[in-house]
C-alpha positions as CSV (number, residue, x, y, z in Angstrom):
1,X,118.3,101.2,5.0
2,X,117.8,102.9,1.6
3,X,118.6,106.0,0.0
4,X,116.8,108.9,0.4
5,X,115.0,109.9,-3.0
6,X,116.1,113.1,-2.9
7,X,119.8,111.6,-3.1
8,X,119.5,109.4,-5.8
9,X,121.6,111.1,-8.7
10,X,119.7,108.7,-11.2
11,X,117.0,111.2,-10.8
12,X,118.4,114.9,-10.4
13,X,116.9,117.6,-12.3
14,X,117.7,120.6,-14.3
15,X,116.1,124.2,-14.7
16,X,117.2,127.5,-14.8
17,X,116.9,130.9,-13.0
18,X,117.8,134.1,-14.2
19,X,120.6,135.5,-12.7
20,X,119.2,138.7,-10.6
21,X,122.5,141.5,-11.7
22,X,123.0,139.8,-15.3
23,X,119.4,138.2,-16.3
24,X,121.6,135.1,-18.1
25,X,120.0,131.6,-17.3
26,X,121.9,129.8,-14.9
27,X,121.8,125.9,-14.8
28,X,120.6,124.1,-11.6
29,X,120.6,120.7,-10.7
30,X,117.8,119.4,-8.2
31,X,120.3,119.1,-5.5
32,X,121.5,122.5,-5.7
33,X,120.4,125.7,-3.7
34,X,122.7,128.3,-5.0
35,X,125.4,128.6,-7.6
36,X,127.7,131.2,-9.0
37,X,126.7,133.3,-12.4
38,X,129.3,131.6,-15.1
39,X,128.8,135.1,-16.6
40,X,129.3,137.5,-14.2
41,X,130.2,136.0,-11.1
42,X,126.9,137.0,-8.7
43,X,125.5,133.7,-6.6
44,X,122.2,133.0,-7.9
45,X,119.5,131.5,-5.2
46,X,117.3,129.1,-6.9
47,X,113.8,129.5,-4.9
48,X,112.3,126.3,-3.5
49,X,110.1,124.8,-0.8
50,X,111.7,124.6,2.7
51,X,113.6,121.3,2.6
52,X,113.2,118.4,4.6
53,X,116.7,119.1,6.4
54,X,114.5,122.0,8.1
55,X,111.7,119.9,9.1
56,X,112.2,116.1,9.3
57,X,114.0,114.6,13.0
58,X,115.9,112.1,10.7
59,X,117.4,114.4,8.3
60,X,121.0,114.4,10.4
61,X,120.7,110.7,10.1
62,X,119.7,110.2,6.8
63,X,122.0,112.9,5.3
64,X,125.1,111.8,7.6
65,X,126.5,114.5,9.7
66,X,128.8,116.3,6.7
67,X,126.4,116.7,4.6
68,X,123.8,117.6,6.7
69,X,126.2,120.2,8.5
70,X,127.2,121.7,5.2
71,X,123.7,122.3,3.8
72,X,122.7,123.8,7.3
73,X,125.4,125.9,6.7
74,X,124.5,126.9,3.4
75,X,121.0,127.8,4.1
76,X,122.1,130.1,7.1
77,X,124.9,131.8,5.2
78,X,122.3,132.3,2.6
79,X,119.8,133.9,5.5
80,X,122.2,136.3,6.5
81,X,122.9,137.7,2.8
């Protein structure tokens, strides 16, 4: 079995999102959902499409069970801020 795409470091991304209290870019890679301001310290959501952890039966299995639980952890932790 292969990869998901979405893993595949070869192939991360970059942009940037304004930090919402400073307004200073902050860096994101592809495989990032939120990050911490370098400048002053507020976490920064980057906005994005729901991802296919919410949706797709397979994404516990394709992930592995760490990974998936810590991103499923992230996204409610971000929810409840």
């Amino acid at each position: 079995m292969g990869l998901c795409p979405g893993q595949d470091t070869r192939r991360l991304t970059v942009s940037y999102h304004p930090c919402p209290k400073c307004k200073k870019p902050v860096e994101f890679f592809s495989d990032e959902m939120r990050i911490r301001c370098p400048h002053c310290k507020t976490m920064v959501h980057k906005e994005q499409a729901p991802s296919c952890i919410q949706w797709c039966k397979a994404a516990r299995d394709c992930l592995g069970p760490e990974m998936y639980d810590r991103l499923i952890g992230a996204m409610k932790e971000d929810q409840e801020e």
